[in-house]
C-alpha positions in Angstrom: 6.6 -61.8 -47.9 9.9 -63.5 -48.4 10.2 -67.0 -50.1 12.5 -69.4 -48.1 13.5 -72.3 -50.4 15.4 -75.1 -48.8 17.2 -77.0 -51.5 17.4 -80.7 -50.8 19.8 -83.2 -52.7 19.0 -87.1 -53.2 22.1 -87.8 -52.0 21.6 -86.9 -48.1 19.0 -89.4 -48.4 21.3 -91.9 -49.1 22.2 -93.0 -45.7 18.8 -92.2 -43.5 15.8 -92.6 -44.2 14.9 -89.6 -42.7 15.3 -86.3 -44.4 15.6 -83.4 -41.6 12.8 -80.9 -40.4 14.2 -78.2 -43.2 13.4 -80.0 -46.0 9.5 -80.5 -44.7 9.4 -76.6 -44.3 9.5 -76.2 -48.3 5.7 -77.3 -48.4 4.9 -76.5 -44.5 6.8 -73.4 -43.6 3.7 -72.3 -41.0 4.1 -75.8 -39.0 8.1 -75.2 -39.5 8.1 -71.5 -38.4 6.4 -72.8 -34.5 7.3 -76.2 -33.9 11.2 -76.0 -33.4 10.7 -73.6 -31.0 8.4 -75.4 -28.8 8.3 -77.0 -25.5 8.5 -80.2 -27.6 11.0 -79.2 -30.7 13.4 -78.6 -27.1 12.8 -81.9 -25.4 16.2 -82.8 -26.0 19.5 -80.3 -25.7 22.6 -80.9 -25.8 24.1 -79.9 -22.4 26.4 -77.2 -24.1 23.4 -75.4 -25.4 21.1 -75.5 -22.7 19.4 -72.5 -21.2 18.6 -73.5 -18.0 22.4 -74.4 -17.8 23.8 -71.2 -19.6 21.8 -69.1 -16.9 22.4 -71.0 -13.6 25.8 -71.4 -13.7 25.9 -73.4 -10.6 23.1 -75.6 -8.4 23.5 -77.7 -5.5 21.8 -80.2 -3.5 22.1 -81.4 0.1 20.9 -84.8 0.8 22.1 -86.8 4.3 25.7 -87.3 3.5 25.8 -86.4 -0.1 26.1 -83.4 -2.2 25.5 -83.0 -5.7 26.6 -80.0 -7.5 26.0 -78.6 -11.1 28.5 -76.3 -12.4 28.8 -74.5 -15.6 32.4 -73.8 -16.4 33.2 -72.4 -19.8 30.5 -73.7 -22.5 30.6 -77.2 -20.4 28.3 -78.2 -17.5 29.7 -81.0 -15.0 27.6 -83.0 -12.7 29.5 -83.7 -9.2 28.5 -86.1 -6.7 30.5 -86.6 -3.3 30.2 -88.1 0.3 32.8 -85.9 1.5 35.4 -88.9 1.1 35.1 -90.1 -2.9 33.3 -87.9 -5.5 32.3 -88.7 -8.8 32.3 -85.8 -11.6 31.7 -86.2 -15.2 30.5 -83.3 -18.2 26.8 -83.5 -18.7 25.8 -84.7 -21.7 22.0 -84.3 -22.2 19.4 -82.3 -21.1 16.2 -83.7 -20.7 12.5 -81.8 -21.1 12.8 -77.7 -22.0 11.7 -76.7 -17.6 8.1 -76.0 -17.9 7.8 -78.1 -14.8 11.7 -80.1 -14.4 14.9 -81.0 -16.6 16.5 -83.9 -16.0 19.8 -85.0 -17.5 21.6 -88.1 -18.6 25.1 -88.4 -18.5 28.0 -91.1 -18.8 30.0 -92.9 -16.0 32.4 -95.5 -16.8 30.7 -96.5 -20.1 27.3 -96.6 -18.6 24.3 -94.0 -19.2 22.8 -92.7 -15.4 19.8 -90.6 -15.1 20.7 -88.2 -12.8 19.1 -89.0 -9.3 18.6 -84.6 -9.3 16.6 -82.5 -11.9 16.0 -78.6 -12.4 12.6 -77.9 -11.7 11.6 -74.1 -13.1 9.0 -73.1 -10.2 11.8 -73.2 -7.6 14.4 -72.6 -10.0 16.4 -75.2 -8.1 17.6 -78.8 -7.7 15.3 -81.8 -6.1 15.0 -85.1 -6.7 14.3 -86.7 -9.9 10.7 -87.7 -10.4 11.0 -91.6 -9.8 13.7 -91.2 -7.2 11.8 -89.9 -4.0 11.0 -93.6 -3.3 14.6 -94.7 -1.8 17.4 -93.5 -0.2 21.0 -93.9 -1.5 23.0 -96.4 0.0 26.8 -95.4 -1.9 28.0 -92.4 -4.1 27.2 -94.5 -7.0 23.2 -94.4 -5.9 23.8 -90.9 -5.1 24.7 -89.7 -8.9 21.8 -91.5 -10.3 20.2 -94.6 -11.6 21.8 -96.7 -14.1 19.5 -97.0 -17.0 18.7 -100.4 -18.9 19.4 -100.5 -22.5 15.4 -100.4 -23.2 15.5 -97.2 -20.7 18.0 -95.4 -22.8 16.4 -96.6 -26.2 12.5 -95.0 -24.6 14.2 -91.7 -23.5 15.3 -90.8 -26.8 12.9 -92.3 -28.8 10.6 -89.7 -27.1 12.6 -86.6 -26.3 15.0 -86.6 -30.5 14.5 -86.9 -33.6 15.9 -90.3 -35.6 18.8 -92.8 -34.2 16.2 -95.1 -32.6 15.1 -97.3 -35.4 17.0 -100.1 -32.9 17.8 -100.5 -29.8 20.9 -99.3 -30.1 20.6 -95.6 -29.9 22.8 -93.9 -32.9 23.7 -90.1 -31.5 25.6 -89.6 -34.2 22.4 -90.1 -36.6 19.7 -88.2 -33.9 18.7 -84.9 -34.2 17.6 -83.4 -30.7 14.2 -82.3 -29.9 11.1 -83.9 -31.0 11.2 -82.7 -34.9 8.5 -82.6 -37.6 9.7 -86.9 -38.7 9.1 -88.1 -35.1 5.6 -87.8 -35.5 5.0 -88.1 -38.9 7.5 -90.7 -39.6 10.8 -90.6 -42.0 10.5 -88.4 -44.8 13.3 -89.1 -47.2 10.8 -91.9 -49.1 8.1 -88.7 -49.4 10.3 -86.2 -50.8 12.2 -88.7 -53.4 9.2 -91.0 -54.7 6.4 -89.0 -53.1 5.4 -91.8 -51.2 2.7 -90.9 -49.1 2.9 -89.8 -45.3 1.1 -91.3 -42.6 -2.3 -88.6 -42.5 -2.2 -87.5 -38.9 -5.3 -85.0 -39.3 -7.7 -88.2 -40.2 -6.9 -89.8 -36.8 -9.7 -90.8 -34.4 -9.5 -89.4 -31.0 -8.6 -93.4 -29.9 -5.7 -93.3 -32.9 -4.7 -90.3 -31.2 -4.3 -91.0 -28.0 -2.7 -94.3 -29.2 0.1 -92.0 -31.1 0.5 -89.3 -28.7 0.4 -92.2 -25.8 4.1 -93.7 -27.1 5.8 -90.8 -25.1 2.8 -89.6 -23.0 1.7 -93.1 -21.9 -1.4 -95.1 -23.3 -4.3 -95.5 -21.8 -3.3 -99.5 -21.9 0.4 -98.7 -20.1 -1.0 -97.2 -16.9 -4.2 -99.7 -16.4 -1.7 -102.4 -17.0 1.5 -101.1 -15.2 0.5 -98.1 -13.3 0.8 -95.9 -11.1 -3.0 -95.9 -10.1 -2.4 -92.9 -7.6 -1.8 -88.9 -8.4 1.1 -90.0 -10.1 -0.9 -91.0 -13.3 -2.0 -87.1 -13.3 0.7 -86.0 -16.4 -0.5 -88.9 -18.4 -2.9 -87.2 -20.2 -4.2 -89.9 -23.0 -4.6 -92.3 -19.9 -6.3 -89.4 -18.0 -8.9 -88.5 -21.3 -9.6 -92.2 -22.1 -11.1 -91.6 -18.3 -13.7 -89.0 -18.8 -17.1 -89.8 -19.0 -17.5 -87.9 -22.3 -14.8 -89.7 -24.1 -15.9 -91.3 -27.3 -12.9 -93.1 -29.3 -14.7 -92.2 -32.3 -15.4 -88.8 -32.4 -12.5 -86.4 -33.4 -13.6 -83.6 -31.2 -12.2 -85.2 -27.9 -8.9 -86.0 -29.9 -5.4 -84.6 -28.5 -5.0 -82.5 -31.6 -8.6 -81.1 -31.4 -7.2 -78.7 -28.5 -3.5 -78.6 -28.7 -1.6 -77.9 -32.0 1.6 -79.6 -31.5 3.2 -76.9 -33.5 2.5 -74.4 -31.7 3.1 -73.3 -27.9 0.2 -74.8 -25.2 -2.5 -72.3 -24.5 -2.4 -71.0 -21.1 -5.2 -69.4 -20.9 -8.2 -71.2 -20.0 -11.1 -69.2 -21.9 -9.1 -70.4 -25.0 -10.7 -74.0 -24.5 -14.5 -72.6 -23.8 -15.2 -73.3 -27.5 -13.6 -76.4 -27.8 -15.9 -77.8 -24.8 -18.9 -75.9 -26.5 -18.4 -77.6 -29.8 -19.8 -81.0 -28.0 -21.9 -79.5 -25.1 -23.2 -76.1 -26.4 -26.4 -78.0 -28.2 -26.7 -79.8 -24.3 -29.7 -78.7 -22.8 -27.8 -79.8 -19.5 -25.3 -77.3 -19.9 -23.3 -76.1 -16.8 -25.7 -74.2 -14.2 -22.4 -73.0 -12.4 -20.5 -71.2 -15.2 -20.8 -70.1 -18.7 -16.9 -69.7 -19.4 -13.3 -71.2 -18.3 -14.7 -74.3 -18.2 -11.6 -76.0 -18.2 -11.0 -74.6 -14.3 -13.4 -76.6 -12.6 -13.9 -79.6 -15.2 -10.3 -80.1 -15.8 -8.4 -79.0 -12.4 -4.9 -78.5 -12.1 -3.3 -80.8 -9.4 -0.1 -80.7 -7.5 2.1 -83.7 -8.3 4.1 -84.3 -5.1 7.8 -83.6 -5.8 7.3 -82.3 -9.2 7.0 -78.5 -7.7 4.5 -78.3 -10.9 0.6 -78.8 -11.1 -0.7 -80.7 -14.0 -3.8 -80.4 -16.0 -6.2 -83.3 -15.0 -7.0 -84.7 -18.2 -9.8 -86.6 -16.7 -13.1 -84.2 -17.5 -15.8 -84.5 -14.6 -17.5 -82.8 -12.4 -15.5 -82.3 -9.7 -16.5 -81.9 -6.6 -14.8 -80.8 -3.0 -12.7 -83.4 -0.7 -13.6 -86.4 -3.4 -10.5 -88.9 -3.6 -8.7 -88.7 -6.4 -10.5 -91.1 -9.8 -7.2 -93.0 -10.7 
């Protein structure tokens, strides 16, 4: 087996208090060797090393009078918007979720950030609207590239999708690593590895802890009852969605986030991976399911079609389910 040893000098401390994934892997090299690789350590990419990009070198998008265009041209993407009289046409800058279901990207236009009003989504391998922009048609070019986004908007989306350069408001790219790292979750490490202050213990969390901490960029169960949506929409909230099931107990750690998903690691596909995670709270149930005795995650937990999100979602909410019922928002 070969030791990796990262060496780590005070002085990059100096500045941040955050220390870099790297450094963390001296003590946790199995969490290190997953984690940047996943869905989540890919959240963020800069548009020049995007995959997505790199291998659809150009995309395009009809709607009424306007056409939007992505085209990769040397290492550099550009996002084009015209009406066939003005077009707008700037580089992309960001990229937006790794394409397990959509990417979106944000870009600048005359000193403002836009979300783009299109996104990638994977299952069609093609352009459609943004989730969020289906509700309205555009009504100039300007509507057409995307929607300008509020200095809170622009602090959220980073916050959740990088690593650092979101202590304020003011988002610092020049101090944000992309991708959510080992440090977004468990908080700024520099403190740990010079004065061996502690770190916040994630493992000892309750499941209502949890889904407080995984709810600040998947949605608390507090932001949706409060806010919305209250329709299908709320379907890819999950902590919203669990805090729903009749067998959720904010106490017990066995209906936690972490107690079926390792967030260093790559989600499980496969549904017969779960049948011992529902077992380790029903298996003693002498009302145990009559229908099945494995993938119990297909029936209890369906997956659901999200209307313009050419993806379905894990229903989060575990019930029986049964045929034609609306849909428990």
């Amino acid at each position: 087996m070969k030791c990796v040893v990262f060496f780590v000098t005070l002085s990059a401390f100096a500045e941040s208090p955050y220390a870099g994934s790297a450094a963390c892997a001296t003590c946790h090299r199995a969490q290190f060797s997953t984690q940047p690789r996943t869905p989540m350590g890919h959240a963020l990419e800069r548009a020049a090393d995007c995959e997505i990009l790199r291998t659809h070198a150009r995309l395009s998008f009809k709607e009424g009078i306007y056409s939007t265009t992505i085209a990769r041209e040397g290492d550099k993407s550009f996002y084009s918007v015209t009406d066939g009289a003005r077009t707008i046409r700037v580089p992309l800058d960001w990229a937006f979720g790794l394409g397990l279901a959509g990417q979106t990207y944000v870009l600048q236009y005359q000193g403002e950030w836009y979300e783009s009003r299109m996104s990638f989504y994977n299952e069609i391998a093609s352009l459609d609207l943004t989730m969020g922009a289906q509700g309205y048609r555009p009504h100039s070019l300007e509507e057409a590239f995307g929607r300008k986004m509020s200095i809170r908007d622009q602090h959220d989306c980073f916050a959740c999708h990088s690593t650092g350069g979101t202590e304020t408001m003011e988002v610092r790219l020049d101090k944000m690593t992309p991708g959510v790292q080992c440090e977004n979750c468990h908080g700024p490490a520099a403190a740990h590895l010079t004065s061996r202050a502690p770190m916040p213990k994630l493992a000892k969390l309750s499941a209502e802890e949890a889904s407080e901490a995984c709810g600040r960029c998947h949605r608390t169960w507090s932001q949706i009852a409060l806010d919305g949506p209250h329709d299908i929409r709320n379907v890819r909230f999950q902590p919203y969605r669990l805090t729903n099931s009749k067998c959720y107990d904010s106490a017990d750690a066995r209906i936690r986030c972490a107690a079926c998903h390792d967030p260093h690691r790559d989600v499980e596909t496969k549904s017969s991976a779960y049948d011992a995670k529902c077992l380790a709270c029903h298996g003693a149930s002498s009302k145990l399911c009559k229908v099945a005795t494995e993938n119990c995650s297909t029936c209890h937990m369906p997956k659901l079609e999200l209307p313009g999100a050419h993806h379905k979602f894990t229903d989060h909410n575990i019930r029986i389910v049964r045929a034609h019922e609306p849909y428990p928002s």
